[in-house]
C-alpha positions as CSV (number, residue, x, y, z in Angstrom):
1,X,-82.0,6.9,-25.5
2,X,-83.9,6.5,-22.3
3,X,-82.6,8.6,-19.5
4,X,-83.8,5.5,-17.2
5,X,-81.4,4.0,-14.6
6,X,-80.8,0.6,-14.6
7,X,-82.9,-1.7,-11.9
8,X,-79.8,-2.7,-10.1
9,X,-78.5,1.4,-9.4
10,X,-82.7,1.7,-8.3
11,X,-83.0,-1.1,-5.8
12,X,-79.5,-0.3,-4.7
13,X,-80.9,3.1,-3.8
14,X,-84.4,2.3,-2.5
15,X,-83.2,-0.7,-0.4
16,X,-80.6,2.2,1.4
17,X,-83.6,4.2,1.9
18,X,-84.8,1.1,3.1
19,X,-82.3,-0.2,6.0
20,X,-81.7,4.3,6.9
21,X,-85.7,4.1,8.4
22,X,-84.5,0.5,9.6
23,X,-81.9,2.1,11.4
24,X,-83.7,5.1,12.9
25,X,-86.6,2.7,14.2
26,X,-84.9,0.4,15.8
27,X,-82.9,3.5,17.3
28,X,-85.9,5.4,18.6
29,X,-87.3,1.8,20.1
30,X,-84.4,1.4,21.9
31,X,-84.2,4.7,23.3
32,X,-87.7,5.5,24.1
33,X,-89.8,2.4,23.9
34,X,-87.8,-1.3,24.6
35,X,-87.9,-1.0,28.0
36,X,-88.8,-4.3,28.8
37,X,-85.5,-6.0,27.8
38,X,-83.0,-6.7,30.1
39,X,-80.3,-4.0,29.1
40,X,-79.5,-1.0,31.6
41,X,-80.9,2.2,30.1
42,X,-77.7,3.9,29.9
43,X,-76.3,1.3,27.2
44,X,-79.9,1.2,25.4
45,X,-79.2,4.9,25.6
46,X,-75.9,4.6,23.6
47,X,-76.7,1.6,21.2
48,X,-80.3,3.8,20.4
49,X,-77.7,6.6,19.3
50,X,-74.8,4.7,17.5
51,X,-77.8,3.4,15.3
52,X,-78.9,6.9,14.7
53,X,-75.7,8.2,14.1
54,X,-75.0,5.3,11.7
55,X,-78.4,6.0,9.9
56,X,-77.2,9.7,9.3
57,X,-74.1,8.8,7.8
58,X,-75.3,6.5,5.6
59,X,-77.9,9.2,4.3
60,X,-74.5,11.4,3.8
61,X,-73.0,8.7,1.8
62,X,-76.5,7.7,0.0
63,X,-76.8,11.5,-0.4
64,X,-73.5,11.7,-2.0
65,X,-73.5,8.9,-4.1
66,X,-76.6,10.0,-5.7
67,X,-75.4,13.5,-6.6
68,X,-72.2,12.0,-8.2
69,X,-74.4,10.1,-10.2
70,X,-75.9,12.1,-11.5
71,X,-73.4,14.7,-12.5
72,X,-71.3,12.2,-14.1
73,X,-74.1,10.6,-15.8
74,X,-74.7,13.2,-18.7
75,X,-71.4,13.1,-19.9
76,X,-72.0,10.8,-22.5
77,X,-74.9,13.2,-24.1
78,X,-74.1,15.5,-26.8
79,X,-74.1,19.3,-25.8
């Protein structure tokens, strides 16, 4: 048998990766770069770093996930 995941555990993962840069982007622009909106800097500040913070979580729990995965995955494989 194929040691292939199915497409729907793939684009699971790859759309995570996806929305984590997503996060961090939009994060960094609104900490260093969108000053031109009309939000004071201090709350651009702390919404720039929720998002962050949020971005590293959910590469803990992608991280996780992954690693669980694949330890539980060979079980079914004769020694």
């Amino acid at each position: 048998m194929s040691n292939r995941k199915p497409f729907a555990e793939r684009a699971y993962f790859y759309f995570g990766i996806f929305m984590i840069a997503v996060y961090v982007f939009t994060g960094l622009m609104l900490i260093f770069v969108l000053t031109f909106l009309q939000i004071q800097p201090t709350n651009r500040i702390a919404a720039g770093s929720v998002l962050i913070a949020y971005a590293g979580y959910r590469t803990y729990k992608l991280i996780r996930e992954r690693k669980s995965f694949l330890s539980s995955g060979n079980e079914n494989e004769p020694s």
